[in-house]
Each structure stands twice: as structure tokens, then as C-alpha cells.
N, C-alpha and C positions, 0 to 999 in steps of 0.2 A: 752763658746767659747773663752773667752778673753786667758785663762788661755791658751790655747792649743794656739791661735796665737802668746800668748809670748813664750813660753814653748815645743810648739810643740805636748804637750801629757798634760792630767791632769788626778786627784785621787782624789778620795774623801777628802784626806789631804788639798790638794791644795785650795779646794772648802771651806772647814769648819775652813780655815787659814783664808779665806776672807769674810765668811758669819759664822760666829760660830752658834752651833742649841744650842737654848736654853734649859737651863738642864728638863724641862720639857718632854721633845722632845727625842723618842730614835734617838741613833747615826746612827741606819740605814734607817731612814727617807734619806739618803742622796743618795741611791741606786735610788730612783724614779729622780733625775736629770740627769741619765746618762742613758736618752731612745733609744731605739733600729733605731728608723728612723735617731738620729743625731750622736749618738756615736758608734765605733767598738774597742771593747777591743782587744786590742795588748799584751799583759800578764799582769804580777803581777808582787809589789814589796812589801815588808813590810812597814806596817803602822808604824807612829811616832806618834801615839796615845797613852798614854802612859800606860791607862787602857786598851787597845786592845792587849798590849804584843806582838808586831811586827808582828801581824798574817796578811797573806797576804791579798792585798785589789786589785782590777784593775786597772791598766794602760789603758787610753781610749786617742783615738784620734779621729777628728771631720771625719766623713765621707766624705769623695767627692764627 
């Protein structure tokens, strides 16, 4: 939620700039934070991940 009150919208990018997943950890563990009751995806942008290869990720903003 922090991220979308300063930002307006957030991404998994956003998320794993401020909580990084340990390399243990796949990258798409990050999909379970952005649940159906609090988030509604608005599209996509390309990822700045750099082993992801710009492939598209969602664009999510907080529900009302």
C-alpha cells in the first residue's frame, strides 16, 4: 500500500527494490502480495529486472 500512496500504482519492481527476495527464493514468490481483495491490475509495463529481459510484469493499484 505505501508504494501506491506515494506512486499512485505499484509492481513487483517497486516491491523487490524495497523488500529484495532472497536468492533462495524464486522471483515469482512476489506474485502472492498482490491479492485479488486489495489490488486491481491496471496493465503492464516492462520489468527492470535484469535477468527477466524486460518481459512484461503488472501494473496494480490499491482497490477502493
Amino acid at each position: 500500500h505505501q508504494v501506491c500512496e506515494e506512486e499512485g500504482f505499484v509492481t513487483a519492481d517497486a516491491v523487490r527494490a524495497r523488500l529484495p527476495i532472497p536468492p533462495e527464493y524464486d522471483g515469482r514468490v512476489m506474485g502472492a502480495v498482490f491479492c485479488k481483495s486489495l489490488f486491481q491490475k491496471i496493465g503492464y509495463q516492462a520489468t527492470m529486472i535484469p535477468t527477466s529481459h524486460g518481459r512484461p510484469i503488472a501494473v496494480f493499484k490499491v482497490k477502493a
